[in-house]
C-alpha positions in Angstrom: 103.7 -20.5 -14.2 100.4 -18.9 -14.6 98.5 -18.9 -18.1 98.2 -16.2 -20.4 94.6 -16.6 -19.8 95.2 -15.0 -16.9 94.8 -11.6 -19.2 91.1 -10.7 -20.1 92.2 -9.5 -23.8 93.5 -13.7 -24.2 90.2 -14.8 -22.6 87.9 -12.2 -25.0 90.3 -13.4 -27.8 89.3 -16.8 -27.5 85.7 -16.0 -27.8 86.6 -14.5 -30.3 88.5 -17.3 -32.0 85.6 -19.7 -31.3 82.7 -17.0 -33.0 85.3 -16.9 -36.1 85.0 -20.9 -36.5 81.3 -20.6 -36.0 80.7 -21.6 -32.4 78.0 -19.7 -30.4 79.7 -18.6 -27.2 78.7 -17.7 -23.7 81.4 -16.3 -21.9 81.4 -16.6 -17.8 84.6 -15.4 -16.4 86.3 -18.3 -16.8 84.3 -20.7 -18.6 82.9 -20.6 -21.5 79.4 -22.7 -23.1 79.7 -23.4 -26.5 77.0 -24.5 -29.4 77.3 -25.4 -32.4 73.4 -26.1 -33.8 73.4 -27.6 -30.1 75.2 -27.6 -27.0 78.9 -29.1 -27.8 81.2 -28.3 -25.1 81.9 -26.5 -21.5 85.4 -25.0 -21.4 86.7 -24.0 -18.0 90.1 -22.4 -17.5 91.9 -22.3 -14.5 95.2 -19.9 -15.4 96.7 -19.7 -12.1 97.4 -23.2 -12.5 98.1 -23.3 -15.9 95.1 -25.8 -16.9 92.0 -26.1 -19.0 89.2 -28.5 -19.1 87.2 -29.1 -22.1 84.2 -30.9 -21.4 82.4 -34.0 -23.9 78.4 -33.0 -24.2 77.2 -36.7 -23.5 73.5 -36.1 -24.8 75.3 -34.6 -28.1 78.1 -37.1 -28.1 78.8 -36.7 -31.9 78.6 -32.6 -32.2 80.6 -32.2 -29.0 83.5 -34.6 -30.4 84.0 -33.7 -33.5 83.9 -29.6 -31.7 86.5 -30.7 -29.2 89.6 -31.1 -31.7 88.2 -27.5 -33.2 88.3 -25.8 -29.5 91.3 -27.7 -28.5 93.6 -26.6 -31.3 92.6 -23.1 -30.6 93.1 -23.1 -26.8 96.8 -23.8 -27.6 97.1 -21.4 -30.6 96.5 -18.8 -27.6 98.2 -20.5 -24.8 100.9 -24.0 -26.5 101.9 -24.2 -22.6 98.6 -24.7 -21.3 97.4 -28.1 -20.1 94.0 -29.1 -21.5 92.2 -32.3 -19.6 88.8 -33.6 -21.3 86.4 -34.5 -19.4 83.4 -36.7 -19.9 
């Protein structure tokens, strides 16, 4: 079963989401670089397969883990069925 990112409006809404919790977001089709004061996090969604990846900053180790549970939570407020891997 596909994701609803599969819709645009889903993906735009979690740009959206992310702004409204004061993340700076570039969104790329399907992934999505996030800063918060610096670089925190890469998120890459794969909705034909029902996935997600959030990825760990490793030069910004603190800001990009305490911004994963933030990002996390509100990937599944748009999609609860999704699966979400992070990555190092």
């Amino acid at each position: 079963m596909a994701s609803r990112f599969r819709q645009l409006e889903k993906r735009v809404l979690l740009r959206k989401r992310l702004s409204d919790n004061g993340f700076e977001v570039r969104m790329h089709s399907y992934d999505y670089f996030v800063i918060k004061e610096k670089f925190v996090s890469i998120i890459s969604l794969e909705p034909e397969f029902n996935k997600a990846s959030i990825k760990k900053i490793s030069w910004n180790l603190k800001g990009s883990v305490s911004a994963i549970d933030k990002i996390y939570k509100i990937v599944k407020e748009i999609d609860p069925q999704i699966t979400i891997e992070i990555r190092e």
